[in-house]
Phi, psi and omega in degrees: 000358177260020162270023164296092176256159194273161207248152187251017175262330190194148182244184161243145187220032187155144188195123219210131172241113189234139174260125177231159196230154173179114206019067184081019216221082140341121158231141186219120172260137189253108185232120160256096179276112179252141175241145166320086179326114169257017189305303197297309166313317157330288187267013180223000189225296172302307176308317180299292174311312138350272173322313163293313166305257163021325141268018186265325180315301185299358186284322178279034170242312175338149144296124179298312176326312175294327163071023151264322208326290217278331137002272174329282175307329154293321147282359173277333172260352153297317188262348148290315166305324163316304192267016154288320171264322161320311193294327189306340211274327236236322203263171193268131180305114197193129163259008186286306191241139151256157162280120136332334153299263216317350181261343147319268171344295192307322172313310223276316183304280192325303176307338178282306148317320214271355156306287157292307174305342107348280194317316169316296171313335152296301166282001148285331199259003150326318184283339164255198185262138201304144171308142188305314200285061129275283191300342173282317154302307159317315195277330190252022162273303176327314199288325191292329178299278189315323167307323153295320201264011207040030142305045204260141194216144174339178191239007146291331199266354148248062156298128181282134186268160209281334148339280168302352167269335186285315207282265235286302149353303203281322194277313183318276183321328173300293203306313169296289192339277180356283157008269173328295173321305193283282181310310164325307196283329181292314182283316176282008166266350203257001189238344160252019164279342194269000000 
């Protein structure tokens, strides 16, 4: 082992030589245990991924006016499909088992979809008049807002406008994601720390 140089991929973390003798004939076993350095899988693949799930969330906090949303969010699903072939590229073919990462990524991508497909609908349901059970949710978060602040006015005159129904929408759709994202991200780092 001292002719051993160090590799900047794997380390050894055990190492054991054992002799068995068997009719007058020496035999010697070498069992080498290597473990994977993951600093470098960490900063250039899990982090990355990680922070985009995480900012795939933040797509309903855009202002609709600007006419990123859905942008934003299509590149944000683009760059899971990247990284969906880095992993594929990096892991060895086998149906036997999935990486748990890579069973991340794939959740972390389907959520990244189902992220444009909202954001579109939302920004489609703009062009009519807001659905009735929408505006009834919208009006009586809204009427719960005026109420607080002692702003209570008929109750024509606080019909909620599809702004302010687009807003209570965008902040709804952050918090579950957010949510979602967050509870995901905590149990597959918590099943691969272990």
């Amino acid at each position: 082992m001292k002719e051993y140089e160090e590799n900047s991929e794997f380390e050894i973390s055990t190492e054991r030589i054992t002799e068995k003798f068997r009719n007058r004939k020496a035999r010697f076993i070498l069992t080498i245990n290597l473990k994977r350095r993951p600093l470098f899988y960490i900063f250039t693949i899990l982090l990355p991924v990680v922070l985009l799930h995480f900012l795939n969330s933040f797509v309903f906090l855009l202002p609709s006016q600007s006419g990123e949303k859905t942008s934003m969010a299509v590149s944000i699903l683009l760059s899971f499909q990247l990284f969906l072939s880095i992993i594929r590229d990096s892991l060895p073919e086998n149906s036997l088992t999935v990486s748990l990462f890579s069973l991340y990524v794939s959740l972390a991508n389907f959520t990244s979809v189902v992220i444009v497909i909202v954001n579109i609908i939302i920004l489609k349901m703009k062009e009519k008049p807001p659905p009735k059970w929408i505006a009834r949710i919208c009006k009586k978060e809204l009427l719960k807002v005026d109420i607080g602040s002692n702003n209570v006015e008929d109750e024509e005159q606080t019909k909620p406008e599809w702004e302010d129904m687009e807003t209570e929408l965008n902040r709804t759709c952050f918090a579950c994601f957010f949510v979602f994202s967050s509870g995901l991200t905590a149990a597959v780092l918590g099943m691969l720390t272990r």
